[in-house]
N, C-alpha and C positions, 0 to 999 in steps of 0.2 A: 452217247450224250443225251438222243432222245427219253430214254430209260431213265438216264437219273432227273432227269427234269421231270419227266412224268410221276417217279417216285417222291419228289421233292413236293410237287403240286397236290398228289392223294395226301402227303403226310399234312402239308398246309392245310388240306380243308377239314381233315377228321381233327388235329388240332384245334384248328378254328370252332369248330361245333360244338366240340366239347366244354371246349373255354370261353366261348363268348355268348352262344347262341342264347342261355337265359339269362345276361346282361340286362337290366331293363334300360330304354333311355336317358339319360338323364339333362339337361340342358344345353350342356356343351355339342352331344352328337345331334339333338334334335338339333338342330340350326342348319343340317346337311342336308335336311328332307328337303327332296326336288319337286321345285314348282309344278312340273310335270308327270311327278310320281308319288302322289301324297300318299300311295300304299305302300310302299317303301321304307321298311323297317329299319333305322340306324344302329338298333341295340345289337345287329346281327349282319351289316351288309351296307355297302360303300354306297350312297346313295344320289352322291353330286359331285359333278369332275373336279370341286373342291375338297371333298372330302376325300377322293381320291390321288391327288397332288399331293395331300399333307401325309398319307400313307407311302405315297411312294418315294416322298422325301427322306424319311422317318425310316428308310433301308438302309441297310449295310452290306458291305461287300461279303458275296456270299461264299462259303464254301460250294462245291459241285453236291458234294455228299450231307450238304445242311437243307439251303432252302431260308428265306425270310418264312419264321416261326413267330413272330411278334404281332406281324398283323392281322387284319379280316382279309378273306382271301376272297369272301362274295363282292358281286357289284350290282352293280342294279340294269336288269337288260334295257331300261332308259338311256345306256350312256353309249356313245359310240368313239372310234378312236383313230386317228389317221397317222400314220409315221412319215417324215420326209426329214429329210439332208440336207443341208445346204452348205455353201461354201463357208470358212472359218474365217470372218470376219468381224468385225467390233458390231456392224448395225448387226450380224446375223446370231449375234449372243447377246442382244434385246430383244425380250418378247414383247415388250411392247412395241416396238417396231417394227418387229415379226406379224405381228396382230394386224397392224396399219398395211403392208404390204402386201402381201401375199393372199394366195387362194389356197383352197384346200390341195390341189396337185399345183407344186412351186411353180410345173413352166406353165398354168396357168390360160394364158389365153389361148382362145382357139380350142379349148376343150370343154366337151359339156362334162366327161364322164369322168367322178373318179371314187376310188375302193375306200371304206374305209372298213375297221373291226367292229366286234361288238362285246359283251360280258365278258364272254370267255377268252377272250383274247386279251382282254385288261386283267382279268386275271390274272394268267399265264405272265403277265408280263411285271403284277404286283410279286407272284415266287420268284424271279427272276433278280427281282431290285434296280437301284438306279443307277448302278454301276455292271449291269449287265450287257451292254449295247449288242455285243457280237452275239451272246443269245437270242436277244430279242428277236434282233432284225435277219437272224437267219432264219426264226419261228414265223416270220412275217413273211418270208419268200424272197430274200435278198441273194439267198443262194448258201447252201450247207459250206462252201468255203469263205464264206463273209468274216473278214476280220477288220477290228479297228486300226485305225491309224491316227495321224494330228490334222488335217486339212480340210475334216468339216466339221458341222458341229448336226448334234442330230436333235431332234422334237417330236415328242408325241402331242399333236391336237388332242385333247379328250373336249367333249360337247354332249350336249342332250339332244336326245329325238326331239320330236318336236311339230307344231303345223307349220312352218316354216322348210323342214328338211325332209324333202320327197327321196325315200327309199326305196330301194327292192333290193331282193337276196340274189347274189351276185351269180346268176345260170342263166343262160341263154334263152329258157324258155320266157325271159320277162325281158326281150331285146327289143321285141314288135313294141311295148307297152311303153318304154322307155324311149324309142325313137319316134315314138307319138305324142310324148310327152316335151321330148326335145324339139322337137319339129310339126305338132300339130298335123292338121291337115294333108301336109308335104311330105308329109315321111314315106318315106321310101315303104315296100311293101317287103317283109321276110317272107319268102316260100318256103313251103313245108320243106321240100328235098334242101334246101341251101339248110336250114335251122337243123334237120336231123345231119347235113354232113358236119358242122359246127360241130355238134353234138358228140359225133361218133370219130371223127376222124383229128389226130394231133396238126399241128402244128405244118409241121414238116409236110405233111401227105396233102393238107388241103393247097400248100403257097407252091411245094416242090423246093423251098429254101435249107439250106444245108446248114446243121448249127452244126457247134463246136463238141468232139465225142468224149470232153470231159467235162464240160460246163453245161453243156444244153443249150447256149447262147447263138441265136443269130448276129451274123455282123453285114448292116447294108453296106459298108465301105469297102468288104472284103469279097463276098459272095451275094450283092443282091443281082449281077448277071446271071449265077444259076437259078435262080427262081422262076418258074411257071412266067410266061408273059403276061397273067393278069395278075399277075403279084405284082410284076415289076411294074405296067403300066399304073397301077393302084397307087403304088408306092409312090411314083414320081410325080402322080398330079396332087399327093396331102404330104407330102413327109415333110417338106418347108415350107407349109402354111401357116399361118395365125391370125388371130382377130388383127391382131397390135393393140386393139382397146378391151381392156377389163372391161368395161361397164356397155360393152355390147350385147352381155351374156347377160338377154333380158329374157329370153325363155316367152318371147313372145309367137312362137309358130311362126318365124319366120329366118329365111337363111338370111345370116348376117357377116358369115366368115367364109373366110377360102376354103376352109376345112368343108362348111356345110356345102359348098357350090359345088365343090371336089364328091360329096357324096352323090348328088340329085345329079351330077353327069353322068351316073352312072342308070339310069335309067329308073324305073318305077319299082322292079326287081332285080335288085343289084344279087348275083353268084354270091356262095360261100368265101371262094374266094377273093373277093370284090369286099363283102364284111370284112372276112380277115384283113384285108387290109387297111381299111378304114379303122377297125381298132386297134390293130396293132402302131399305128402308125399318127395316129391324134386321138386316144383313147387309152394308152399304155398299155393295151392287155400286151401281158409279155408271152414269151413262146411254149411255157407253162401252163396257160391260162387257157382251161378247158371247158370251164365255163358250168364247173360242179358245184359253186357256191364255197370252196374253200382257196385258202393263200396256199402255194405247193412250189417246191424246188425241185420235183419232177412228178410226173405223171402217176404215178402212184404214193406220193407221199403226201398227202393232204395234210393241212399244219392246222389254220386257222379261220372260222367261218369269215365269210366277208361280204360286203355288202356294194350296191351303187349309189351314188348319191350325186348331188348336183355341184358342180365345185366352186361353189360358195366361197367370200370373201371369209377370210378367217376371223374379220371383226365382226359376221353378220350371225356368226353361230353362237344358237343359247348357252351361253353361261359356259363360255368357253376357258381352257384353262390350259398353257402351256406348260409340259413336263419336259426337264433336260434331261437325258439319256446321258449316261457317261461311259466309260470303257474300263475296264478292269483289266490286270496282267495275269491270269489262271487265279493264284489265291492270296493273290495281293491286294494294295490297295489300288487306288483310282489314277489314272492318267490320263491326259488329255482327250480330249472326245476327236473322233475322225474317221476317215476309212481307206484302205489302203488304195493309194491309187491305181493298183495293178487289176482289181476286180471289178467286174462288169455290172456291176448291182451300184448302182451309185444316184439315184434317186429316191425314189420312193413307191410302196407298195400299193 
């Protein structure tokens, strides 16, 4: 499935070059040129999460062996993109109430950190179309057996960078820079030996936690007694924290949540394991999460570059722009948006 996907995306962009690239702009496209990127070419390349919404509306359900051929398949490395799920509800298939609600990661408080994509990953997700969902969000690290069902409905955020949205490329070497950023002064200290075993060692080997030998999934309901004892004590003093209040998450250097109190207990240099747990557990890195800079549904499958970011309200991002994902049956048409509720991917990446 990798293969034709990737066959489908080479054909889309030599397509696209061919056919589009000495397009001049004409009025309609310039109007997409981004505040933030007035180098940004429209006659050749998707340049505002507007002009990106109207393309990816503008899809049809795809064959496996086709590919959307009709659009531009470039975007502008200005734009970045976050997927989440949420329960299938009347407020939760309003974006403009979606807009008013929510943070960049749904569960929101209590967390600084959370992942989003970039070009290439809007891309990928423009050949794909908008009745792709179980594609998508399996390219996103939802897990290679992710399929849709009716009980949620899904969203892509797209937004601009911007001075407002503090970034970094999502690898461990930018953990010290980001928890100084979250916590000023206070942050805890990363030692070199805790950041190289992050670095070098999965999952499993840093916590001692047992996942599952077909999914790769930890479960703390089922196996968090086998875990190393600084797993489990890590786990038990953040895994049900939270701010409770949005608007605590003022990024002023100072701890304000459980979550952050839970961190600074742990001394000035908290163990590898001590991090693991802290991000696994108010932070979302999933069991996957190795901290190379890409989305992966196992340790050697690297899918999609991805980044940190601040989890922002979703009304606070530039020129933000709600996209609905839909679900497709093989090479049919479109069916309810959802995902099954037997699979352990059920948030967001």
């Amino acid at each position: 499935m990798t293969k034709l996907f990737n066959s489908a995306f080479r054909t889309t962009l030599a397509f696209f070059w061919t056919t589009f690239v000495s397009v001049p702009a004409d009025a309609a496209t310039a109007s997409h040129v981004s505040q933030h990127d007035a180098s940004c070419n429209p006659a050749h390349t998707l340049c505002t999460p507007s002009a990106v919404r109207e393309a990816f509306e503008a899809t049809e359900v795809v064959r496996k062996d086709k590919g959307n051929l009709k659009i531009p398949a470039l975007v502008s490395k200005n734009l970045l993109v976050r997927a989440f799920a949420l329960p299938n509800t009347d407020d939760n298939n309003n974006p403009d109430i979606i807009k008013a609600k929510f943070t960049l990661n749904r569960h929101g408080v209590g967390r600084w950190f959370t992942f989003v994509g970039g070009s290439d990953l809007l891309e990928k997700i423009l050949v794909a179309g908008q009745y792709s969902a179980s594609k998508i969000y399996q390219d996103i690290g939802y897990g290679a057996e992710f399929q849709c069902g009716a009980d949620q409905v899904y969203w892509l955020a797209v937004f601009e960078k911007g001075p407002s949205v503090y970034l970094r490329k999502g690898i461990y070497d930018n953990l010290s820079p980001w928890l100084r950023h979250v916590y000023g002064a206070q942050a805890p200290k990363v030692k070199t030996s805790a950041l190289d075993e992050l670095k070098s060692r999965r999952f499993t080997e840093i916590t001692g936690c047992p996942v599952d030998p077909n999914t790769g999934v930890f479960s703390p309901a089922d196996h968090l007694a086998d875990c190393l004892d600084c797993f489990q004590e890590a786990y038990h003093s953040l895994a049900t924290k939270t701010c409770g209040n949005p608007n605590a998450l003022t990024h002023d250097g100072n701890a304000q949540c459980p979550t952050d109190a839970a961190l600074s207990q742990f001394g000035p240099k908290p163990s590898a394991c001590q991090l693991r747990a802290y991000l696994y557990s108010a932070s979302t890195f999933n069991e996957f999460n190795t901290g190379y800079g890409y989305t992966a549904n196992d340790y050697n499958d690297p899918l999609s570059r991805e980044y940190w970011t601040d989890n922002a309200k979703l009304s606070d991002l530039p020129n933000l722009e709600l996209l609905r994902v839909r679900c497709g049956t093989g090479l049919g048409g479109p069916t309810a948006s959802g995902i099954l509720s037997n699979t352990p991917y059920v948030t967001e990446f």
